[in-house]
N, C-alpha and C positions, 0 to 999 in steps of 0.2 A: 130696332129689333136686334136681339143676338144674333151672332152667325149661326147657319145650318153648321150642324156638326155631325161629324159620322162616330159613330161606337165603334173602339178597338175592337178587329173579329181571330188576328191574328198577332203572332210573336215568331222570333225567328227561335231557330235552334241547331247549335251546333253539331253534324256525326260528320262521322269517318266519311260517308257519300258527299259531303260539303252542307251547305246550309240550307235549312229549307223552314218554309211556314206550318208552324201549327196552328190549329183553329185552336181558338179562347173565347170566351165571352165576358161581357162586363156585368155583373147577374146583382141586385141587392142583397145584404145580406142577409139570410135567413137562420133560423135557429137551429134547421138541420144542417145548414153549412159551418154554424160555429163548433157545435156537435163533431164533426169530423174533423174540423180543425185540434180541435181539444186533446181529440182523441189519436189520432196518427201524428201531425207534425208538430205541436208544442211538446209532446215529446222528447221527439227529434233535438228540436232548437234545447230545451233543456239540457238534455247530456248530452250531447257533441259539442257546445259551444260555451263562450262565458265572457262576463260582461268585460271591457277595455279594462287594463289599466298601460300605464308608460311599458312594461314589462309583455306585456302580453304580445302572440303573433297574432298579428291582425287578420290571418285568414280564418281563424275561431272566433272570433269576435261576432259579437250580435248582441244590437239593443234589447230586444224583443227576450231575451233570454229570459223566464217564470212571466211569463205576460200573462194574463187571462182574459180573452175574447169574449166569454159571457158576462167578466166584468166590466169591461169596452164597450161594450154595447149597452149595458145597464146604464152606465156614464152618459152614454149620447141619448139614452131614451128619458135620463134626467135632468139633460141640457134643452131638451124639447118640452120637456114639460114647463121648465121654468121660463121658457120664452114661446111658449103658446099666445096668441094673440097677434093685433098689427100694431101692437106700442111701443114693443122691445126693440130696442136698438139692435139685438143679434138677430136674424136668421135660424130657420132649422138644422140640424147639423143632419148628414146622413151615413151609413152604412153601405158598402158595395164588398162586391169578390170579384176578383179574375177567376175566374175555374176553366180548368180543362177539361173539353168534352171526348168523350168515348169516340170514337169513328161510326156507330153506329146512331150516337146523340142520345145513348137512355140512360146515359149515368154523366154526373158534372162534379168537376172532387178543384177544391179550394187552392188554389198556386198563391192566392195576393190576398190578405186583406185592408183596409180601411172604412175610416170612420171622419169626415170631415166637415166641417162650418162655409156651406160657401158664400156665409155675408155675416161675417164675424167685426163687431165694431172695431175697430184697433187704432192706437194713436204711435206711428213708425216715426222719428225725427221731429213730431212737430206735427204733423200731417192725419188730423184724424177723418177717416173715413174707412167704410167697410172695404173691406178683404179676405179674399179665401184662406181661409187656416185649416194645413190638415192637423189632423190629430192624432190619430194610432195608423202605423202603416206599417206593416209584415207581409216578408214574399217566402215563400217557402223553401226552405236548404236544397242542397244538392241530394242533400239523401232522400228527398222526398222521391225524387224522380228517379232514384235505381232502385232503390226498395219498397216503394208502393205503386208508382205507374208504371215504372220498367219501361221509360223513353229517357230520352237527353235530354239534359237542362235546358227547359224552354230560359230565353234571355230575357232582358229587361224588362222584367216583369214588376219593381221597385218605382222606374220611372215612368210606367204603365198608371202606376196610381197614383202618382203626381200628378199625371195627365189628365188622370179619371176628376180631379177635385179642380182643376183649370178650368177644364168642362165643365163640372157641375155649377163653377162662377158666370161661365157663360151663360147659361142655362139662365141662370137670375138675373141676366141684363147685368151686369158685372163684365169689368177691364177684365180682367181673368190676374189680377196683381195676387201672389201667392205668398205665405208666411206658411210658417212650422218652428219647432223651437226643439233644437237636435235633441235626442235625450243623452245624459252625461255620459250613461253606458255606453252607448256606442264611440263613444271617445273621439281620437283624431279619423279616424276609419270612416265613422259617420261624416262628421264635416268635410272630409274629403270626398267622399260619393255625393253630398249637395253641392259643394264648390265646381265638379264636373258636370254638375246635370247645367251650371249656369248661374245658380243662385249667390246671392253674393251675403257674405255674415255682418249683419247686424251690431252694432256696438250693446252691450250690456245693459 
């Protein structure tokens, strides 16, 4: 049997009082939450930020830079369709959000998203067997959270959905063994933030 597993309900966050827990939820995603995302924080990531090059400061830097969410999601609702059935070597792939919720709980607004395979066939070194592969993964800029929620940058909200697609391999009676394949935009910045989560890079 998988291990019992608990859902992320919390992330920490930096203020001036010291650090403390917000409540978050781990929610599928839905089309009104792509909807907001669309419309408030790809925005954002558009004009504030831009893709790596050698030259660039990496505090502007973001893979996700012109991404589109309703295209993301089209992707994985065509990756399900073409492995519909129990003959496919893949797995379903699925859709999740981190959102934060209102302190009253009647409003939930998008901090993370992804889209990931948690039994993706893959052949690593030699070694072919399924493994979870995420696939699109965006956490939301700093501006999101002084200009639309007006709190502090909820943290590790990035490695939140790493965690989320480890879990979802769980979920399927899966090692929880994890693959992704950096995108070039995010340049050394990106491979630097997976070499810290743990993960080690892949030869070519």
């Amino acid at each position: 049997m998988p291990p019992i597993l608990y859902p992320i309900k919390s992330l920490l966050s930096r203020t001036p009082q010291g650090v403390k827990a917000v409540p978050i939820a781990v929610v599928p995603m839905t089309a009104e939450l792509v909807g907001k995302w669309q419309e408030h924080v790809q925005p954002l990531i558009d004009s504030n930020y831009v893709h790596w090059s050698p030259t660039t400061n990496a505090a502007i830097v973001r893979a996700d830079k012109n991404w589109n969410w309703h295209t993301n999601l089209t992707l994985l609702a065509l990756h399900n369709t073409l492995c519909a059935g129990g003959s496919k070597l893949h797995g379903e792939g699925l859709a999740m959000c981190i959102v934060f919720r209102s302190p009253d709980e009647k409003q939930e607004f998008p901090i993370g998203m992804l889209t990931a395979v948690p039994k993706l066939q893959t052949n690593v070194l030699g070694h072919h067997r399924q493994r979870a592969f995420t696939w699109y993964l965006s956490d939301a800029p700093e501006e999101v959270y002084s200009n639309i929620l007006g709190i502090y940058a909820i943290q590790g909200v990035a490695k939140a959905l790493l965690d989320c697609t480890i879990q979802a391999a769980f979920d399927e009676g899966q090692d929880g063994c994890l693959l992704l394949k950096a995108d070039p935009n995010g340049g050394t910045k990106l491979e630097d933030f997976y070499t810290r989560c743990g993960m080690k890079q892949l030869p070519n």
